[in-house]
C-alpha positions in Angstrom: 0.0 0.0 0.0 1.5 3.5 -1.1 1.8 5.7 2.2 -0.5 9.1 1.7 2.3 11.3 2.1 3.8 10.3 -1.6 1.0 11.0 -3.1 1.6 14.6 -1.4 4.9 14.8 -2.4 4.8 13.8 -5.5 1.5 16.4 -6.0 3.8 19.1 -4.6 6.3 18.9 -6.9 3.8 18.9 -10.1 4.7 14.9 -10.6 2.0 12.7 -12.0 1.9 9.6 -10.1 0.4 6.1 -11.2 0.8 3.2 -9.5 -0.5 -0.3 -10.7 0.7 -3.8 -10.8 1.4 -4.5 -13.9 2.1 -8.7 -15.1 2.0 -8.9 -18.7 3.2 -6.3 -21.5 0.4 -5.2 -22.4 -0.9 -3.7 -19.0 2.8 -2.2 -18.7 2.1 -0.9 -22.2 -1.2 0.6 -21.2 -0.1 2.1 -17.8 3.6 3.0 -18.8 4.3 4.0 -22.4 3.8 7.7 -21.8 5.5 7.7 -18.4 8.8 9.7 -18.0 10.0 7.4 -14.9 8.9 4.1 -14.3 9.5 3.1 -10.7 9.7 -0.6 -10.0 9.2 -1.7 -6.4 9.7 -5.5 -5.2 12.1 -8.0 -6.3 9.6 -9.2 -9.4 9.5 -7.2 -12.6 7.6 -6.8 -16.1 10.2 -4.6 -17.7 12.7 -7.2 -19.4 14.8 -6.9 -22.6 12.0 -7.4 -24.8 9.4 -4.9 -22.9 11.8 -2.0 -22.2 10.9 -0.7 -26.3 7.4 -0.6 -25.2 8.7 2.3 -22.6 8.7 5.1 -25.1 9.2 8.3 -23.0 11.2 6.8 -20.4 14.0 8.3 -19.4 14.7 7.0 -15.7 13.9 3.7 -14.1 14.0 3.3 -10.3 14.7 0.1 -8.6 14.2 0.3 -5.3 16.6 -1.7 -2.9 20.1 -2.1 -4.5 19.6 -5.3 -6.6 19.2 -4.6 -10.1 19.4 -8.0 -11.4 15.4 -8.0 -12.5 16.2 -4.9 -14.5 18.3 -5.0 -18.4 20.2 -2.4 -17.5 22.2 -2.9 -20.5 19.2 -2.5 -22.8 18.3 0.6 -20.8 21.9 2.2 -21.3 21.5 1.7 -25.1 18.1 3.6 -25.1 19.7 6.4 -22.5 17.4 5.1 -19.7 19.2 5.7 -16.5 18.6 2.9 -13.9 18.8 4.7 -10.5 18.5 2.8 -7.3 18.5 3.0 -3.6 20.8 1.2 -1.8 21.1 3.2 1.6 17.5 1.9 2.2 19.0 -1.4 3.3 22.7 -0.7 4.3 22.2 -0.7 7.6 20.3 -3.9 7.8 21.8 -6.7 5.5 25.3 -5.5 7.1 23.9 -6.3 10.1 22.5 -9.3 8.8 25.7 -10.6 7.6 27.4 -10.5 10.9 25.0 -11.7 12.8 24.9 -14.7 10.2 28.7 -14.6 10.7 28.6 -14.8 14.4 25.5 -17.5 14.4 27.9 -20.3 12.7 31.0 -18.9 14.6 29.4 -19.3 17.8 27.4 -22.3 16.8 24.6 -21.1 17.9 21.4 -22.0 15.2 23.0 -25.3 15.6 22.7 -25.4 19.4 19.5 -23.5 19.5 18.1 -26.3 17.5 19.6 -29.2 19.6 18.0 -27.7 23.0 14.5 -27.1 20.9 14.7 -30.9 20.4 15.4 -31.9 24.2 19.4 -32.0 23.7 21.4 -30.4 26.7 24.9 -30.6 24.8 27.1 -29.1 26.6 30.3 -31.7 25.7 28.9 -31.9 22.0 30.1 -29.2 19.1 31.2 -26.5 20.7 32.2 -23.4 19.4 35.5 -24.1 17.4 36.5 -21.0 16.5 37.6 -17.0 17.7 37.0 -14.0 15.9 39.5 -11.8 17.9 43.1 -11.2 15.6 41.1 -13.6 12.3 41.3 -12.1 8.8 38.0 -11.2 7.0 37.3 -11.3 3.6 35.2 -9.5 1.0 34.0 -9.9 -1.5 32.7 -6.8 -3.2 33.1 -3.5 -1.6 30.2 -1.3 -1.9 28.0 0.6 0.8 27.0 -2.6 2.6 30.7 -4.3 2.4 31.9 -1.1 3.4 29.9 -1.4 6.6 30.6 -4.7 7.3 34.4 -4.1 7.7 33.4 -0.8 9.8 31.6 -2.6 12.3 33.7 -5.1 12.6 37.2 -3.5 12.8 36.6 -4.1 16.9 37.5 -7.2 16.2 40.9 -6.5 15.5 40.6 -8.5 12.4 43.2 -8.3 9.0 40.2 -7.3 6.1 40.9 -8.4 2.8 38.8 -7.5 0.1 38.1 -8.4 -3.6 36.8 -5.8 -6.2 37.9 -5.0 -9.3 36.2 -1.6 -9.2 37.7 0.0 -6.2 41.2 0.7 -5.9 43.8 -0.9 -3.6 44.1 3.2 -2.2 40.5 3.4 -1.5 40.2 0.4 0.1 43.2 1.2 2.4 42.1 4.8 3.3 38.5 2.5 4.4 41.5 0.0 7.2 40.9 -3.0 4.0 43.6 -4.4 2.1 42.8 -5.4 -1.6 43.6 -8.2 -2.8 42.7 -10.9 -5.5 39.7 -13.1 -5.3 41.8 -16.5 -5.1 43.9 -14.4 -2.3 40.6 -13.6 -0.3 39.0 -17.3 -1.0 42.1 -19.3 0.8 43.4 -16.7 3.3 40.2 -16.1 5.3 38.9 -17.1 8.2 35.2 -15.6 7.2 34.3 -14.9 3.8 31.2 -12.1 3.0 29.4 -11.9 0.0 28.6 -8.6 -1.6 29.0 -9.0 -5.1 25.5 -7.6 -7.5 24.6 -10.0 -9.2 26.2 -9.6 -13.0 26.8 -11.7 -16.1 30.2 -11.3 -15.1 29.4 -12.5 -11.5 26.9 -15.4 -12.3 28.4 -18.6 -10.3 31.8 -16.0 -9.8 32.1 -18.6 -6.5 32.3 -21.7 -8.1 33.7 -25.2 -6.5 37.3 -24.1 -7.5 37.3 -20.8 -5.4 35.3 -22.9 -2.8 38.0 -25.2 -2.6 40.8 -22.3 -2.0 39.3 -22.1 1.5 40.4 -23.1 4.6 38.5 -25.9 5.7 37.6 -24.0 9.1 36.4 -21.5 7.5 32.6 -19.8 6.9 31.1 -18.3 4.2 28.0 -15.4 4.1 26.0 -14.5 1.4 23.6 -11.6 1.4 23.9 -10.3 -1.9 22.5 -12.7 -5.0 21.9 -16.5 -4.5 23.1 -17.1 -8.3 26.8 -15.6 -7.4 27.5 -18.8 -5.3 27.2 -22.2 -7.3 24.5 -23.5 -5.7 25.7 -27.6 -6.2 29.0 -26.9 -5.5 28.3 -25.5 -2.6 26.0 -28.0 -1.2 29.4 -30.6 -2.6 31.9 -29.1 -0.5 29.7 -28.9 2.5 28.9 -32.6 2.6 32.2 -33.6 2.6 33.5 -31.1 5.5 35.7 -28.8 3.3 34.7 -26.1 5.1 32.6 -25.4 8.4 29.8 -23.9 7.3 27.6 -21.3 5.3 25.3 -18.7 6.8 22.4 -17.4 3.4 20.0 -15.1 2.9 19.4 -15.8 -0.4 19.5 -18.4 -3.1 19.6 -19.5 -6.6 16.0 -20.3 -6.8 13.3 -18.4 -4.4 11.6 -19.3 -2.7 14.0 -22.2 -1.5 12.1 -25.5 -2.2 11.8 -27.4 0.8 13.9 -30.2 -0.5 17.1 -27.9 -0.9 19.7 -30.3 0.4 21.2 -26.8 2.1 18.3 -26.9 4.5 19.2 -30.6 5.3 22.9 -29.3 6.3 24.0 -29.1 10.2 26.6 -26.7 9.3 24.5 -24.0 7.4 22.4 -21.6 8.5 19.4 -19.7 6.5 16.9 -16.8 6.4 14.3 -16.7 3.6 15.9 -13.4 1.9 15.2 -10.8 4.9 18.0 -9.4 5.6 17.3 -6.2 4.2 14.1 -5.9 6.6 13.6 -3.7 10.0 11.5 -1.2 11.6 13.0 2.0 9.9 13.9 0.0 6.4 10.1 0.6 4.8 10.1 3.8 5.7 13.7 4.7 3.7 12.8 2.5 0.9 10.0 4.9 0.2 11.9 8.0 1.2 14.8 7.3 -0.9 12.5 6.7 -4.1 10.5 9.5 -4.0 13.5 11.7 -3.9 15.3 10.3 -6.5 11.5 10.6 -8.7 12.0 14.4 -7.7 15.7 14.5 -8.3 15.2 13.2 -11.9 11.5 15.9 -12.3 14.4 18.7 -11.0 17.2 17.4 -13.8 19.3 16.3 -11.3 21.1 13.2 -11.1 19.9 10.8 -8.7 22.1 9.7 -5.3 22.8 6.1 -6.8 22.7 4.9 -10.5 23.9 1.7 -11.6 24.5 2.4 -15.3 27.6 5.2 -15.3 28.7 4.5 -19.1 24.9 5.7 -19.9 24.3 9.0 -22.2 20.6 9.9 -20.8 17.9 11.2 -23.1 17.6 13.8 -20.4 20.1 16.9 -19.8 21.5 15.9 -16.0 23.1 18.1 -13.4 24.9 17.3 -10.5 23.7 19.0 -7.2 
């Protein structure tokens, strides 16, 4: 349900607003062909490769959240669409959520919190193995949330290695992390976070060879894209011990069939794609929309866009 106050907002700054759910091309033909913007809230999306034409005015596309793997944004950057998106909506939140997936397997506690559900008072049984003090963390990706991660966790006094081939090694070390390669970050960590969007380039990027760089103590998180991990390789080297354990928000199919051999798995634990989620996260997910809607209405670019090679069909200013 859209909150009152965009309507307002949107009204206030002469924007017409139209919001419908739109499932097949020809309702987002009917509802969208004139628009200027289209705003797409919610993981699903009509606008694909072969529906973007039908978008005739568009100039803009808002995703909100910071995936942008249900939008062709590289359709949209050949038709000067800018795909904007709002990533400090959920910064906060799936950082959090990594760590406290982190901390769950670390600690071993989903895994005792089950055992004393089912009547087992296991104090001699699999205790917590490892320390967190003086480990080395890797990541993988280094955006907002990654960027977070290593800030909350520098208490731990922890060596933070990252992988991205975006960010320099001097931005990185102005931000306490130390880049590195991906193979470096795979088989010298302790814990391993995921923050990679999810790409062509990065479909199945951790695949069983860079699963098999790592230690065999060691844990991985994801909370970016299910489809960046190889799901079956995964689920391989987990069976056979190669490494402790796996802490998921997300997955390569959603939502996660029942008979996912992962959810069989002692050593992993899961949340059904909620890491994102808290009491202040629905509020900025609208907040940060409608101001980049009334960025793009002022000529302004937006706070975040994920397309920068993109020459808009509308003149843009910074500030």
């Amino acid at each position: 349900e859209v909150p009152d106050w965009v309507y307002k907002s949107f009204a206030d700054a002469g924007i017409e607003f139209v919001q419908e759910e739109c499932v097949t091309a020809s309702e987002l033909s009917r509802v969208a062909a004139d628009a200027d913007l289209v705003w797409i809230f919610g993981g699903g999306s009509i606008v694909s490769a072969e529906t973007i034409p039908l978008l005739k005015n568009c100039g803009a596309i808002i995703r909100t959240g910071s995936g942008t793997d249900n939008i062709p944004v590289d359709e949209a950057t050949a038709l000067g669409i800018v795909v904007a998106n709002t990533p400090g909506a959920h910064d906060d939140e799936v950082s959090d959520h990594a760590i406290g997936l982190m901390f769950a397997l670390i600690r071993k506690i989903a895994l005792h919190d089950r055992k004393l559900r089912s009547g087992v008072w296991e104090i001699e049984g699999p205790m917590p193995n490892h320390h967190v003090v003086g480990q080395t963390l890797g990541l993988v990706g280094f955006g907002h949330i990654a960027r977070l991660v290593a800030k909350k966790m520098r208490g731990f006094e922890l060596t933070i290695l990252c992988s991205d081939p975006f960010v320099s090694s001097e931005e990185m070390s102005a931000n306490g992390v130390e880049s590195a390669t991906l193979d470096a970050v795979m088989s010298r960590s302790d814990f391993v976070s995921l923050h990679s969007p999810l790409t062509s380039d990065t479909h199945h990027l951790i695949g069983k060879r860079e699963l098999d760089l790592m230690k065999p103590d060691a844990v991985l998180i994801n909370t970016s894209r299910g489809s960046v991990v190889d799901e079956a390789a995964l689920v391989q080297v987990l069976m056979e011990r190669k490494i402790a354990g796996v802490g998921l928000d997300v997955f390569e199919e959603e939502p996660a069939s029942p008979d996912n051999p992962l959810l069989k798995l002692d050593n992993v634990v899961v949340t059904p794609h909620t890491a994102g989620q808290s009491d202040l996260s629905h509020e900025k997910q609208w907040r940060l929309s409608v101001e980049t809607t009334i960025s793009f209405s002022k000529g302004r670019w937006p706070r975040s866009y994920v397309n920068r090679g993109v020459n808009p069909r509308w003149e843009l200013s910074y500030g």
